[in-house]
C-alpha positions as a printed NumPy array, in Angstrom:
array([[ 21.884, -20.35 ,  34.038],
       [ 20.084, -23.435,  33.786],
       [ 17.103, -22.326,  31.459],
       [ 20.586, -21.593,  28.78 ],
       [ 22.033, -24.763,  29.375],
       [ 18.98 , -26.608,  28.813],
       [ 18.234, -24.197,  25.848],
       [ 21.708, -24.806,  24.317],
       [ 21.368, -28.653,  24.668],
       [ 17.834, -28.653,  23.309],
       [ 19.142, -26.557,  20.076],
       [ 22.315, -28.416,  20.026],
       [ 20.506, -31.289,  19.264],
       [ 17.863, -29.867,  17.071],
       [ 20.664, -28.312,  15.12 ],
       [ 23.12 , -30.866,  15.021],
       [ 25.363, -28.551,  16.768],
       [ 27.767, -29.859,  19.526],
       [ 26.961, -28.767,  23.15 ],
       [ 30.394, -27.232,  23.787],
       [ 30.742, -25.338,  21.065],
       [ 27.254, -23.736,  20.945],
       [ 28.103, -22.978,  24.784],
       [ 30.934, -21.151,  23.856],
       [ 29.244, -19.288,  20.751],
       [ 26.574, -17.867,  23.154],
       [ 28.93 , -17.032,  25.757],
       [ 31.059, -15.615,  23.42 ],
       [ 28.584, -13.607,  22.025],
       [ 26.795, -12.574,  25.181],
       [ 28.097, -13.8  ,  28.182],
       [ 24.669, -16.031,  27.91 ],
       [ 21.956, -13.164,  28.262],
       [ 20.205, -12.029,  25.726],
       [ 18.13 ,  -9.178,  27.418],
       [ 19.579,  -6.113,  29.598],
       [ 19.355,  -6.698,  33.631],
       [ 18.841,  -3.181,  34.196],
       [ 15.833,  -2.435,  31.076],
       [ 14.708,  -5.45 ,  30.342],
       [ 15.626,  -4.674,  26.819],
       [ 16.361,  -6.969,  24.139],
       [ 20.601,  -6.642,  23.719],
       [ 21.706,  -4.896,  20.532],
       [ 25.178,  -3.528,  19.279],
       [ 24.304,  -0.581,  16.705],
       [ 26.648,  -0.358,  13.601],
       [ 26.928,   3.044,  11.945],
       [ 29.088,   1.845,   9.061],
       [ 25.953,  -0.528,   8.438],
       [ 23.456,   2.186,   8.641],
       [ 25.665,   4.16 ,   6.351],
       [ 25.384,   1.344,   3.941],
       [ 21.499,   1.238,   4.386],
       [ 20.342,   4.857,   4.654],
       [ 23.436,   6.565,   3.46 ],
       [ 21.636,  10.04 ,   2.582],
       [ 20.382,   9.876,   6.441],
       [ 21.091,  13.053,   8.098],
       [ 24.344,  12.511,  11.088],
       [ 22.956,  12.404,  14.263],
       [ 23.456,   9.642,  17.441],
       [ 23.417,   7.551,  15.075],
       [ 26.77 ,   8.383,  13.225],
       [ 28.684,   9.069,  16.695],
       [ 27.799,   5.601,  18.091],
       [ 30.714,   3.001,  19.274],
       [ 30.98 ,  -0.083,  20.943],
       [ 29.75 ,   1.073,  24.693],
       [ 27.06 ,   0.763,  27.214],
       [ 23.491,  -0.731,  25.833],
       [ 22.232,   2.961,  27.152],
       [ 23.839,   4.841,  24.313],
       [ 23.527,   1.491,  22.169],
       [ 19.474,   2.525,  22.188],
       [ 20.154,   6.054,  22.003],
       [ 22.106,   5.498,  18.711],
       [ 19.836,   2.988,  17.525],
       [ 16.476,   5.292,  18.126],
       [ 17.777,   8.135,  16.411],
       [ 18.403,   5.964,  12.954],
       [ 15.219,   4.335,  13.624],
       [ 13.738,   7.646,  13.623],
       [ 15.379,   8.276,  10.073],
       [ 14.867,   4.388,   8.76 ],
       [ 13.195,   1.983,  10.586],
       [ 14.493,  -0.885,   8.574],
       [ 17.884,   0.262,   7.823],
       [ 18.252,   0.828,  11.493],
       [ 16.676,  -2.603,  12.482],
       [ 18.908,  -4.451,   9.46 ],
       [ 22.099,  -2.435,  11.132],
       [ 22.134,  -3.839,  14.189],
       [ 22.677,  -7.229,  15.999],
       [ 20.378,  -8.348,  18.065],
       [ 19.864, -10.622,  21.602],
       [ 21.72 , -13.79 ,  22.727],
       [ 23.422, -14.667,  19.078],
       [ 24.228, -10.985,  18.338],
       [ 22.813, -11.807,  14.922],
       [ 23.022,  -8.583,  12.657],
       [ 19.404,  -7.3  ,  11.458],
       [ 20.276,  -8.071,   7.564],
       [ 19.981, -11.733,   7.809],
       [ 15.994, -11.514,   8.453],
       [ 15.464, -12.939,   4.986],
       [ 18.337, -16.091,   5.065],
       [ 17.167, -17.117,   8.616],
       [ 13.499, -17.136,   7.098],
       [ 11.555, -14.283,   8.276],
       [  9.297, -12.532,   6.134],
       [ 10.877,  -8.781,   7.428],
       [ 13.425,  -7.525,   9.549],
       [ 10.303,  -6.29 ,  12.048],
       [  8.958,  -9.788,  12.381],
       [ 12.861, -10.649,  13.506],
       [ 12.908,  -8.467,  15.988],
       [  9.764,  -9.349,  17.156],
       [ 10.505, -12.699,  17.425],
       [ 13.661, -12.177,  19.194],
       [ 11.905,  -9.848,  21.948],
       [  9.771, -12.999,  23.137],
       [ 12.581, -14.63 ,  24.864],
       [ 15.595, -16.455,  25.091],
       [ 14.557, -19.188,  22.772],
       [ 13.573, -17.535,  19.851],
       [ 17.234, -15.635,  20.243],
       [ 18.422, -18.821,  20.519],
       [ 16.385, -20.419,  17.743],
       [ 17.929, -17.692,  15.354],
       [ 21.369, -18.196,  16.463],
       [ 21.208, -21.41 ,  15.524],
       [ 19.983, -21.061,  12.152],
       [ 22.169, -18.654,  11.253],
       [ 24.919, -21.165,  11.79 ],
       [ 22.538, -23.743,   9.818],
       [ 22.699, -21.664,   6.967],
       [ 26.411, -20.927,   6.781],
       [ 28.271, -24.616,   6.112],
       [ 31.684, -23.011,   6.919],
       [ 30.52 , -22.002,   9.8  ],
       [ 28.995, -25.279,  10.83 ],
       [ 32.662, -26.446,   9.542],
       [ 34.623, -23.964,  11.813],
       [ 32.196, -24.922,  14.808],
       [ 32.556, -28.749,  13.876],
       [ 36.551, -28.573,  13.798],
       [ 37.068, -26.336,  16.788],
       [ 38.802, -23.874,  14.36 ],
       [ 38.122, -20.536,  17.021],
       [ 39.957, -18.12 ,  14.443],
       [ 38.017, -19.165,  11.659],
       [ 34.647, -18.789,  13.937],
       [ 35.513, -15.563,  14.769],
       [ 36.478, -14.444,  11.575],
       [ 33.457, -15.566,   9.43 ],
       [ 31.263, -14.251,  12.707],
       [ 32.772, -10.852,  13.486],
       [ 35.147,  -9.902,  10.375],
       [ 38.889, -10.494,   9.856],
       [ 39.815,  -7.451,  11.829],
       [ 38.638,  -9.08 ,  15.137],
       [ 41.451,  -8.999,  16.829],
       [ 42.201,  -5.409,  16.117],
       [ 39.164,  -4.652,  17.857],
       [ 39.979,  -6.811,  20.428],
       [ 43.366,  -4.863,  20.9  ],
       [ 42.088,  -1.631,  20.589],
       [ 39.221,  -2.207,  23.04 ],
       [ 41.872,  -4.444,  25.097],
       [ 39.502,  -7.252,  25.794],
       [ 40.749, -10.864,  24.824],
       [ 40.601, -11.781,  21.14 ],
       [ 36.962, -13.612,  20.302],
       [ 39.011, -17.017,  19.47 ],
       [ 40.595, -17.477,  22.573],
       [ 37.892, -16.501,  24.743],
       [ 35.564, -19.117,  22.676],
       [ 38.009, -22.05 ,  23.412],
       [ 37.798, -21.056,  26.745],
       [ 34.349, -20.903,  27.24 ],
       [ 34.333, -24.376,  25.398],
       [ 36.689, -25.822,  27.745],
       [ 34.529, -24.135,  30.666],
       [ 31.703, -26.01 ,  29.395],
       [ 33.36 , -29.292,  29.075],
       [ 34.084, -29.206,  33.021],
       [ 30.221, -28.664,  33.954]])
């Protein structure tokens, strides 16, 4: 827990991002881990409808069945598209601490979507390190984050329909669980 903190406050300031809400972002996003206790593994979430959009004359497979579930059948999902398109597969899926989504290789100023990944597999602070410049890049973000505006945070970071998903996966609604991890981290 520590090594985060420390990571978040050393990024915080790098990034001109405030403690708290950079707290909450991660914790949000990840609960604050950014590999798998039980692999080793770097964390992904594998998104079909963005592997459609990549590769969409790639044959259905694991790939096509995949939902929001256990990082075992995350991998499974993900292997099988990589086995059809390595880069579609790599751009359709978010990745470590930040959860951010393959496709942004380019804006957060990597030369491929490989050489993100590979980054990100070296540890915490590279996941960190891309979190943060994701947000860098994105001034309404930054804005949202700035203001304490949750909704707007978890709309610009996860889609409108957030709290569907939320609802229909009956877990608390990204907003409200981000104001509470920022309050959390305001206690510490």
């Amino acid at each position: 827990m520590q090594k985060i903190i420390d990571l978040i406050k050393h990024n915080a300031q790098t990034f001109k991002i405030e403690e708290a809400s950079l707290y909450a972002f991660t914790a949000t996003e990840t609960g604050l881990k950014g590999f798998d206790e039980k692999t080793g593994k770097i964390l992904i979430q594998f998104e079909p409808s963005w592997f459609k959009k990549k590769a969409p004359y790639a044959p259905s497979g694991k790939w096509s069945v995949n939902t929001v579930d256990v990082q075992s059948r995350e991998w499974e999902a993900f292997n099988d598209a990589f086995a059809k398109n390595s880069n579609a597969a790599m751009e359709s899926t978010s990745i470590g601490l930040g959860q951010v989504m393959g496709f942004n290789w380019k804006r957060i100023g990597y030369t491929s979507v490989g050489a993100m990944w590979d980054d990100a597999k070296k540890g915490l602070d590279r996941q960190m390190w891309q979190m943060c410049r994701y947000i860098e890049t994105d001034i309404k973000l930054q804005s949202a984050l700035k203001a304490k505006d949750w909704d707007t945070v978890a709309t610009l970071y996860n889609g409108a329909g957030y709290r569907d998903l939320a609802k229909k996966y009956k877990r608390e609604p990204y907003d409200i669980t981000m104001k509470n991890h920022y309050e959390k981290y305001l206690k510490l």
